[in-house]
Backbone as ProteinMPNN parsed JSONL, in Angstrom:
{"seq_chain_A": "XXXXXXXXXXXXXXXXXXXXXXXXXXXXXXXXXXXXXXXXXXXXXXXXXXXXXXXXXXXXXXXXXXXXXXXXXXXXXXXXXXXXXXXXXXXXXXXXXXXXXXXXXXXXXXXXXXXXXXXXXXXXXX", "coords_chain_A": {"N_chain_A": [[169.563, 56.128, 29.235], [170.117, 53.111, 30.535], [168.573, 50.074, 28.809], [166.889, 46.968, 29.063], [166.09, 44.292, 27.418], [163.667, 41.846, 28.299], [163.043, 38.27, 27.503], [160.57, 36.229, 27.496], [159.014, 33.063, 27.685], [156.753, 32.846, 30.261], [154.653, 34.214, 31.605], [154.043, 35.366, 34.117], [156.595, 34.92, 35.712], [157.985, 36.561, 34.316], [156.708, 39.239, 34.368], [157.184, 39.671, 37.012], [159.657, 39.525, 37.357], [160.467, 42.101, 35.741], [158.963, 44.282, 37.18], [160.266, 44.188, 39.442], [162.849, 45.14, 38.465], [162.237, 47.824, 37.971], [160.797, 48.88, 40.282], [163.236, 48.471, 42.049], [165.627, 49.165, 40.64], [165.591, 52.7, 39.117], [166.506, 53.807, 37.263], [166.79, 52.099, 34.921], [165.39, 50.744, 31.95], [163.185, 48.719, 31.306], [161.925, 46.308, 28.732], [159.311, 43.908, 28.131], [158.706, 40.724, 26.275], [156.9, 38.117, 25.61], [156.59, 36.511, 23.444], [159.048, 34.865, 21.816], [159.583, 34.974, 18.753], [158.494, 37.653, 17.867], [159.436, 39.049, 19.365], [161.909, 39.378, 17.745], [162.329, 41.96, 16.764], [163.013, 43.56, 18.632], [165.583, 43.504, 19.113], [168.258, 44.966, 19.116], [171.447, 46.079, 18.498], [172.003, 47.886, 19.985], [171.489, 47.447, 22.944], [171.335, 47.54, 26.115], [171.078, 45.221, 28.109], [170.451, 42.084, 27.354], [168.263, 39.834, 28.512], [167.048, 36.387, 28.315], [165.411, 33.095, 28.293], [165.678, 29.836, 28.169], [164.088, 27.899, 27.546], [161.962, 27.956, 25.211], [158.673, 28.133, 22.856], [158.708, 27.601, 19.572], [161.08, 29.1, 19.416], [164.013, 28.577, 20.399], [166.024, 30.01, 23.562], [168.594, 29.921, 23.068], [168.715, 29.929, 19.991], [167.651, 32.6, 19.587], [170.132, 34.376, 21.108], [172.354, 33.583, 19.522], [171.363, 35.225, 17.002], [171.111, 37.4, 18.376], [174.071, 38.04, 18.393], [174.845, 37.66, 15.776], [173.524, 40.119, 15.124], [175.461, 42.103, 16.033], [175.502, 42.476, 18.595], [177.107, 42.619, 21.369], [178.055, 39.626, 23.463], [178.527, 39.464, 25.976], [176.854, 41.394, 26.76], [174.307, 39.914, 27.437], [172.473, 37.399, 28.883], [171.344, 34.27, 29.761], [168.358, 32.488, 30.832], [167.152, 29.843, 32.57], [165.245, 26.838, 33.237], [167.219, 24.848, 33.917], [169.923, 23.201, 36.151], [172.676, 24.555, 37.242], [175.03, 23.135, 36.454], [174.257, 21.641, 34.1], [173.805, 23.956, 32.619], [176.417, 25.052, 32.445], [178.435, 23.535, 31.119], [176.602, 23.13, 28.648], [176.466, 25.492, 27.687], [178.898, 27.229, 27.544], [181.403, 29.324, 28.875], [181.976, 32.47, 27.423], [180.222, 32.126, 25.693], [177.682, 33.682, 26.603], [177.127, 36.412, 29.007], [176.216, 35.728, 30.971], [174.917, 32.746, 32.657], [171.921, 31.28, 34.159], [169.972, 29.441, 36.627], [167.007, 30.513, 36.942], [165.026, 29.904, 38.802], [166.853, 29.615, 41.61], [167.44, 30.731, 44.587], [169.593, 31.882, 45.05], [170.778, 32.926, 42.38], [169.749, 34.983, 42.413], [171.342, 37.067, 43.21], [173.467, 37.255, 41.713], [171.943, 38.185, 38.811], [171.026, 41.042, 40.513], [173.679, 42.251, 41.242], [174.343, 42.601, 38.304], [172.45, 44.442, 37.331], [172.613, 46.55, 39.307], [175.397, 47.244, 38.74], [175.055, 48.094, 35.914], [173.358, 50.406, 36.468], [174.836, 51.893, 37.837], [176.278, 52.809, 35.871], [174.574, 53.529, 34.16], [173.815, 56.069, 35.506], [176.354, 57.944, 35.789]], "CA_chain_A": [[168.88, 55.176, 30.088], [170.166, 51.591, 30.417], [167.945, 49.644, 27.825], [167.098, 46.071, 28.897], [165.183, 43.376, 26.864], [163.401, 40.45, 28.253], [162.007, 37.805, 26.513], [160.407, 34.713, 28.372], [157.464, 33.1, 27.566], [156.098, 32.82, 31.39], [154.269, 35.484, 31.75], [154.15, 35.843, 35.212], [157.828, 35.469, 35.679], [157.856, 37.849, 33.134], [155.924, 40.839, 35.102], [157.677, 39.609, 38.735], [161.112, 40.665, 37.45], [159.737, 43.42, 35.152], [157.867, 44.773, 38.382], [161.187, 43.723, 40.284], [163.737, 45.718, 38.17], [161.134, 49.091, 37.632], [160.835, 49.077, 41.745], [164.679, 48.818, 42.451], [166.648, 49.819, 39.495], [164.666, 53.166, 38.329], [167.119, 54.262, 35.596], [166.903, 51.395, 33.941], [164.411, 50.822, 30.813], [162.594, 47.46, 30.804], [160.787, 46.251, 27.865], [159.513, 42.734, 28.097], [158.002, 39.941, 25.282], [156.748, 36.956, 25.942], [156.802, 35.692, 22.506], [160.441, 34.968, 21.099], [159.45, 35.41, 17.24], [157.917, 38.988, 18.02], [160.858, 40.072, 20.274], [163.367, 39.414, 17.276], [162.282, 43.185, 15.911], [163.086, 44.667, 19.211], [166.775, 42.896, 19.408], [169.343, 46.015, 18.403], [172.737, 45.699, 19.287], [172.686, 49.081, 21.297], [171.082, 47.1, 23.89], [172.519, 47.319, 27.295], [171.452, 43.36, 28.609], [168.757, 41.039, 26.613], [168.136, 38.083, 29.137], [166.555, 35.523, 27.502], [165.072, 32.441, 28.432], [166.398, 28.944, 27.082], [163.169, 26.91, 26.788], [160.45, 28.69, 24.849], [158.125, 27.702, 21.83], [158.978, 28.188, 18.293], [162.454, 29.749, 19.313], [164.722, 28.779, 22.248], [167.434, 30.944, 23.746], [170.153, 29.659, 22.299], [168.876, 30.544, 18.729], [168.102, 34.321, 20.213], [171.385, 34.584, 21.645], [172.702, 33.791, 17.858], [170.533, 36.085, 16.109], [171.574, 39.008, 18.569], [175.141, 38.024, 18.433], [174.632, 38.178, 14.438], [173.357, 41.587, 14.957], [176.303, 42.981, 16.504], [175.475, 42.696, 19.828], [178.15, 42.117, 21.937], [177.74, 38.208, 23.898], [178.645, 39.835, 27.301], [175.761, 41.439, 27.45], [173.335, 38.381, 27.366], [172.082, 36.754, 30.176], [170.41, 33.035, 29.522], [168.291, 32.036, 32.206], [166.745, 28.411, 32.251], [165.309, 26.366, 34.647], [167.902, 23.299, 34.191], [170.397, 23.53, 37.403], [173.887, 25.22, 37.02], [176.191, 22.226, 35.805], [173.902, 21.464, 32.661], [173.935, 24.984, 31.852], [177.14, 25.936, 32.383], [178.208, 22.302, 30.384], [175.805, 23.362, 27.412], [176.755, 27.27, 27.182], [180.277, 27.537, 27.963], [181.936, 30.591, 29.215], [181.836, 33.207, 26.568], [178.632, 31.99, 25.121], [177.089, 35.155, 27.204], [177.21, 36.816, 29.812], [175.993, 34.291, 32.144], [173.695, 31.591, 32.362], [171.235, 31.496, 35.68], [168.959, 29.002, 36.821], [165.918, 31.305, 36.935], [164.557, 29.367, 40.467], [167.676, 29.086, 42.811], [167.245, 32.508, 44.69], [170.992, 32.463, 45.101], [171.095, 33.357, 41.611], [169.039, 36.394, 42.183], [172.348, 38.068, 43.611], [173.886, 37.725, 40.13], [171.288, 39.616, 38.635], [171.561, 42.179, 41.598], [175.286, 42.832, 40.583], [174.632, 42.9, 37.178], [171.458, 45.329, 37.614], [173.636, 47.563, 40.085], [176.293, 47.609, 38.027], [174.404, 48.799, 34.841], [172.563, 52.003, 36.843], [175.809, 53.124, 38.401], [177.157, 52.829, 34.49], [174.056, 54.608, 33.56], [173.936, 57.086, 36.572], [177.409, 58.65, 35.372]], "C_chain_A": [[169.34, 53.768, 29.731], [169.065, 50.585, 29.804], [168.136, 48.257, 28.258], [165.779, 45.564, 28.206], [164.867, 42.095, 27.221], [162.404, 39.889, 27.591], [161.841, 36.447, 27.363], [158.955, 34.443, 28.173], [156.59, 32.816, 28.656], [155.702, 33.655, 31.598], [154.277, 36.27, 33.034], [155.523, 35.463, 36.116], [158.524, 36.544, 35.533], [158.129, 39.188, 33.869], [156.725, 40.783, 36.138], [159.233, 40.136, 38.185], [161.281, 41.858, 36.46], [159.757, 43.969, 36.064], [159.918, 44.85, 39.434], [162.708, 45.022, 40.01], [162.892, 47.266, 38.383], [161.335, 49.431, 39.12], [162.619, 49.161, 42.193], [166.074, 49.368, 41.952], [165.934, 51.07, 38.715], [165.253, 53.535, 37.186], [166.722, 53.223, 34.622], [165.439, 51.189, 33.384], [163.884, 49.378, 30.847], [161.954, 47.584, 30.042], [161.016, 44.777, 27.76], [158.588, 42.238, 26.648], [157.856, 38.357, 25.763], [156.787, 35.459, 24.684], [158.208, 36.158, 21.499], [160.681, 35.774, 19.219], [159.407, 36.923, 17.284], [159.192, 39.874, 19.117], [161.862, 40.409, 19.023], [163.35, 41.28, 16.76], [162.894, 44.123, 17.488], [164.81, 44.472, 19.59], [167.724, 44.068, 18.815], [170.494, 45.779, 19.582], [173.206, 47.12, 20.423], [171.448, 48.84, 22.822], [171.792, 47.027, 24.835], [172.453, 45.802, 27.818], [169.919, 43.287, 27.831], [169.186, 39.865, 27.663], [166.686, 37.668, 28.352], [166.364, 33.891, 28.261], [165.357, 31.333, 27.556], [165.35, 28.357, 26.413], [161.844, 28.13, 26.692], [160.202, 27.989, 23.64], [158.425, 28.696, 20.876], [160.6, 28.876, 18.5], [162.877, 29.71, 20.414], [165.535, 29.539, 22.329], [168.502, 30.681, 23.121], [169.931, 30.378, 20.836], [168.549, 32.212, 18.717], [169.447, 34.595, 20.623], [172.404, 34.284, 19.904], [172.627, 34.744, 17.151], [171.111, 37.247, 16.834], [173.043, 38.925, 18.123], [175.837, 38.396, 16.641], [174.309, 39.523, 14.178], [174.358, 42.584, 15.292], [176.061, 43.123, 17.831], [176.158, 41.938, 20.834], [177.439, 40.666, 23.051], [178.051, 38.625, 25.252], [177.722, 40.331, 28.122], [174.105, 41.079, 27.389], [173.451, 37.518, 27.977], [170.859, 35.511, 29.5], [169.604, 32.631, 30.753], [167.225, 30.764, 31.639], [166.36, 27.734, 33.548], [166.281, 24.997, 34.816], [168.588, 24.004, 35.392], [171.91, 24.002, 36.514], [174.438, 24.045, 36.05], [175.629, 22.374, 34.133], [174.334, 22.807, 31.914], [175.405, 25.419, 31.184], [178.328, 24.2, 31.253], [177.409, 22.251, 28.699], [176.597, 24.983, 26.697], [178.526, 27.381, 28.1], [180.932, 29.026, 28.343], [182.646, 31.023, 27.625], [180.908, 33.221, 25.062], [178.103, 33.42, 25.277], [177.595, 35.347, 28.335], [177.417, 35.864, 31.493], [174.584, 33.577, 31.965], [173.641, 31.063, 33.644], [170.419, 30.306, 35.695], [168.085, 30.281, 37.315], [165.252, 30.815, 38.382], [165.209, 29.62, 41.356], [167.756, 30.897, 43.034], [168.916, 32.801, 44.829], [171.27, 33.2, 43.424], [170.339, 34.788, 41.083], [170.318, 37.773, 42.305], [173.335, 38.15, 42.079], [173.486, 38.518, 39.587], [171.17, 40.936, 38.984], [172.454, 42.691, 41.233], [174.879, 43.211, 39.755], [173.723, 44.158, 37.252], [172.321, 46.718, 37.941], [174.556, 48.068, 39.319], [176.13, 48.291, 36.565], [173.867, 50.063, 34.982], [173.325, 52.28, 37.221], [176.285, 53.417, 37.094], [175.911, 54.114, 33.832], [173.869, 56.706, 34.173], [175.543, 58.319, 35.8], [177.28, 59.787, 34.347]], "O_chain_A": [[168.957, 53.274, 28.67], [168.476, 50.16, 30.798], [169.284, 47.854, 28.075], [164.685, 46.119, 28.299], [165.493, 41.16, 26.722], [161.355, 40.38, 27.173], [162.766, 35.76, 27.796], [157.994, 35.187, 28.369], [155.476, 32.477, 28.258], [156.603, 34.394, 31.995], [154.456, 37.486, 33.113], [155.449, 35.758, 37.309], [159.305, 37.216, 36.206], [159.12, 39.908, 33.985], [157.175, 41.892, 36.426], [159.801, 41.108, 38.684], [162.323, 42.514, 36.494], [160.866, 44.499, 36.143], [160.372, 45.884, 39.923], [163.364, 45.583, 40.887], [163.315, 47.768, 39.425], [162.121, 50.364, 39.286], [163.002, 50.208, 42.716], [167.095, 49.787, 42.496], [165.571, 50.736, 37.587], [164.611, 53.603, 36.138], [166.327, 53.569, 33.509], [164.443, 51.382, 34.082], [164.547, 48.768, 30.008], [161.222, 48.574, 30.013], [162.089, 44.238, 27.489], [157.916, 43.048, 26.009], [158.756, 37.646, 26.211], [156.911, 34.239, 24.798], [158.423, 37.152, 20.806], [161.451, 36.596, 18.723], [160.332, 37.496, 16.708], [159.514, 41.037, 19.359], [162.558, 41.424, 19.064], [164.421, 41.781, 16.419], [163.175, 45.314, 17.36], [165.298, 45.307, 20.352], [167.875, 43.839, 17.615], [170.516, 45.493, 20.779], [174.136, 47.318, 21.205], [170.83, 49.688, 23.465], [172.904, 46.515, 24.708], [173.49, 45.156, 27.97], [168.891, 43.96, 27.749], [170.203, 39.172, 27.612], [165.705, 38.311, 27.977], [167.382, 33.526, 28.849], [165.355, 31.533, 26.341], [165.322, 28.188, 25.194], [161.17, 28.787, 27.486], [161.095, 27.284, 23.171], [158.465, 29.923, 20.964], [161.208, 29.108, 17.456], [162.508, 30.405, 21.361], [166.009, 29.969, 21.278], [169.266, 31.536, 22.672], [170.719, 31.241, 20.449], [169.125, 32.975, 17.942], [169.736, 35.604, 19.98], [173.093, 35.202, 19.461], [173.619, 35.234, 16.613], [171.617, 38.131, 16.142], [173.34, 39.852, 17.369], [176.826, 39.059, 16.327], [174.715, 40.097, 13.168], [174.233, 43.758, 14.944], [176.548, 44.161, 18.279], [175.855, 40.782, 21.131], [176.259, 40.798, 23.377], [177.634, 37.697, 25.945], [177.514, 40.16, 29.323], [173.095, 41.779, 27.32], [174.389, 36.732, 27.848], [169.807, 35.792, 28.924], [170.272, 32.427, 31.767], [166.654, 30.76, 30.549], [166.895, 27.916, 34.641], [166.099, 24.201, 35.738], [168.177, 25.1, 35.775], [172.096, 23.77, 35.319], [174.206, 24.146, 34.846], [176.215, 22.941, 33.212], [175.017, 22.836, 30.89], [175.645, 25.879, 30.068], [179.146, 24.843, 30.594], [177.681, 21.442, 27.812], [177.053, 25.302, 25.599], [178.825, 27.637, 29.266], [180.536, 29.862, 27.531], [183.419, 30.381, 26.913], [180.879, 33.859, 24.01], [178.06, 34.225, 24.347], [178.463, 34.595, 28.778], [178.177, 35.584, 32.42], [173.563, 33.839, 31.329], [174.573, 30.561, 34.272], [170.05, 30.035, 34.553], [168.618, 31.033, 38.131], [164.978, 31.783, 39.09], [164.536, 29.968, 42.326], [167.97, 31.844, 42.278], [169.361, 33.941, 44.699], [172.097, 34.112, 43.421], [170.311, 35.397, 40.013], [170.315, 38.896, 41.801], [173.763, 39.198, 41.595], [174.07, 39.599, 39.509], [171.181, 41.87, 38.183], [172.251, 43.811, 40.763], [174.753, 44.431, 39.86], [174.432, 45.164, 37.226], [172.613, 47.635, 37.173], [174.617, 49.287, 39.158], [177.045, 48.982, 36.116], [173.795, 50.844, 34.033], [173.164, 53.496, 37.322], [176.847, 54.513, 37.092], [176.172, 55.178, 33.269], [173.83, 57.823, 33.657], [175.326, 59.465, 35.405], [178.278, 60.413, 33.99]]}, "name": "protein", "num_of_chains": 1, "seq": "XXXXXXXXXXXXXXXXXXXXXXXXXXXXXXXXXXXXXXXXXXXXXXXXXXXXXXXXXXXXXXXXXXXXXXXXXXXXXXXXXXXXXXXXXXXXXXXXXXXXXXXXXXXXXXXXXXXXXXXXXXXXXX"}
């Protein structure tokens, strides 16, 4: 089963693409956290995608995205999402930081996710 981990401290973000993946992707495994500290135990590098959230308390994305990358978990599949707008992000996190890095608002960047989603249950489907 495709194994993803989110961690965001909005809670009702949170549940809407929880709720979002569970309804359209069924292979795949969600397990969400809303608090960064308490996620770090669920971070194993045989994770298929950890998206992660940049601005949270006590631990932003960037220093999650470290810590997994320290664990052995490959940087491709780690998704940042943030609400700054594209440029900053992509200006802050450079290509091969992760995976990719989303504004979390702009629904165009829902079709990213889509791909990536899709492309993880036909990988697990096999």
């Amino acid at each position: 089963m495709g194994k993803i981990l989110i961690i965001d401290d909005d809670q009702i973000f949170l549940e809407f693409l929880r709720e979002y993946i569970e309804e359209y992707y069924p292979l795949l495994q969600v397990q969400t956290c809303t608090n960064p500290l308490l996620a770090l135990k669920s971070i194993k590098k045989d994770l298929d995608l950890l998206i992660v959230d940049l601005e949270m308390p006590a631990m932003d994305g960037n220093k999650i995205i470290t810590y997994a990358a320290g664990l052995g978990m490959n940087r491709s599949r780690i998704i940042l999402l943030s609400s700054h707008d594209a440029d900053y992000l992509h200006e802050h996190f450079p290509m091969g930081t992760c995976l990719a890095v989303l504004n979390k608002y702009e629904a165009g960047q829902k079709a990213v996710l889509d791909m990536i989603f899709n492309s993880l249950e036909k990988k697990v489907a096999e």
